[in-house]
C-alpha positions, 0 to 999 in steps of 0.5 A, spaced: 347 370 365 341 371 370 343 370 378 341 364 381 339 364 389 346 361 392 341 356 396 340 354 389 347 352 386 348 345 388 342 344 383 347 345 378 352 340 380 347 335 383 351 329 382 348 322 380 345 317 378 340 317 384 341 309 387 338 305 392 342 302 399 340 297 403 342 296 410 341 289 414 340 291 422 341 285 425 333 282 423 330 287 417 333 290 411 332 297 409 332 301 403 334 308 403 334 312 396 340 317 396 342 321 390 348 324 393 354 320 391 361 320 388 365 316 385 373 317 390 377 315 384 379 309 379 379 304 386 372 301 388 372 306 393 365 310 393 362 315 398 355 318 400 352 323 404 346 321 409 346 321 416 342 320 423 335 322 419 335 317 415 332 309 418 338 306 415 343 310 418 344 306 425 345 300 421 349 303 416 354 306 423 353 299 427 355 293 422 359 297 417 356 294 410 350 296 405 349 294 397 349 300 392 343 298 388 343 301 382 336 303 379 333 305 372 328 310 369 322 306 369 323 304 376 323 312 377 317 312 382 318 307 386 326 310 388 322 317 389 317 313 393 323 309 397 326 315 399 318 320 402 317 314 407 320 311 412 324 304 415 322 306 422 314 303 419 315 301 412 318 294 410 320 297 403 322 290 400 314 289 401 310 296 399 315 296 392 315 289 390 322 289 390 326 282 391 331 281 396 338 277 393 343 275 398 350 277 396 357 274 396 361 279 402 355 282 405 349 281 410 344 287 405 341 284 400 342 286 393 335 288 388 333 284 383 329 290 379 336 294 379 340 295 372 347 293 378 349 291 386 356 294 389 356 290 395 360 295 400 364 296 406 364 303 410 371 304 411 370 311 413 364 316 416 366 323 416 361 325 421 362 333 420 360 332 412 355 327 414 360 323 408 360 315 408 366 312 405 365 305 401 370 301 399 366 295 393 367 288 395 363 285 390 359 288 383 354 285 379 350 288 373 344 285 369 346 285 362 340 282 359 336 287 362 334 293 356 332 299 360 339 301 362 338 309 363 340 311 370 336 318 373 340 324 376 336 328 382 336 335 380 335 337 388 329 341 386 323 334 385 325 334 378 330 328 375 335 328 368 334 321 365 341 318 361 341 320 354 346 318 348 353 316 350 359 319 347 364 314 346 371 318 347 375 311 349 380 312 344 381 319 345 382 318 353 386 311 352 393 314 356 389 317 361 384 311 362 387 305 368 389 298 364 382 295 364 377 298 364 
């Protein structure tokens, strides 16, 4: 094995797929990209790292909501683009061609282009680790929609799209919650 430079290991366990959130200040919305998140266990309960250099975050800290939107490959350079400019001077809904869809439980709205929505509430922010905590309070997919492979950020400007899924359902069966 080679020796990789330690301010390159999370390379090796970026998390994904890379999503969208929009926040609501109060009188614009906003979309950040945001490719660290984590599922927290088999609840609705989700958690990302941003903090005060994002535009969104103010809003995020004051109103307590945002939506996760869930984008697919063949919207790859709009995420990108999303992420390299700011809401600060940048209505994003605008310059990407987005459509905005008020959801059911909170003022952010959901995109229309996006595979899923996870409308959420912040439960928790971990200022020390710059770590949101998010319990979903609804959830839509688009099923008719075809392109459905998310993208994963590398952390170095490089992504890795969804491949071929690998069904062990009932292999995993006792250890799966009821449901799902």
């Amino acid at each position: 094995m080679r020796k990789l430079k330690l301010s390159k290991a999370f390379t090796l366990m970026e998390p994904g797929p890379v999503v969208l959130v929009t926040t609501q200040d109060g009188q614009k919305n906003n979309i950040m990209t945001i490719s660290w998140t984590m599922v927290m266990d088999f609840t609705p309960v989700f958690a990302m790292t941003t903090g005060e250099w994002n535009h969104s975050f103010a809003a995020l800290q004051k109103n307590r909501e945002c939506v996760i939107a869930i984008p697919t490959v063949d919207m790859l350079d709009t995420v990108v683009g999303i992420g390299t400019c700011s809401g600060a001077d940048t209505d994003k809904f605008a310059k990407f061609k987005l459509t905005p869809v008020q959801g059911k439980a909170v003022k952010p709205p959901l995109i229309k282009e996006c595979l899923a929505n996870i409308e959420c509430k912040v439960i928790d922010i971990v200022t020390k680790h710059n770590i949101v905590v998010l319990e979903a309070v609804a959830a839509y997919v688009d099923t008719s929609r075809k392109e459905k492979r998310t993208v994963h950020a590398v952390g170095d400007g490089t992504f890795i799209v969804d491949g071929h899924k690998i069904n062990r359902r009932k292999m995993m069966a006792s250890k799966l919650p009821f449901g799902v």
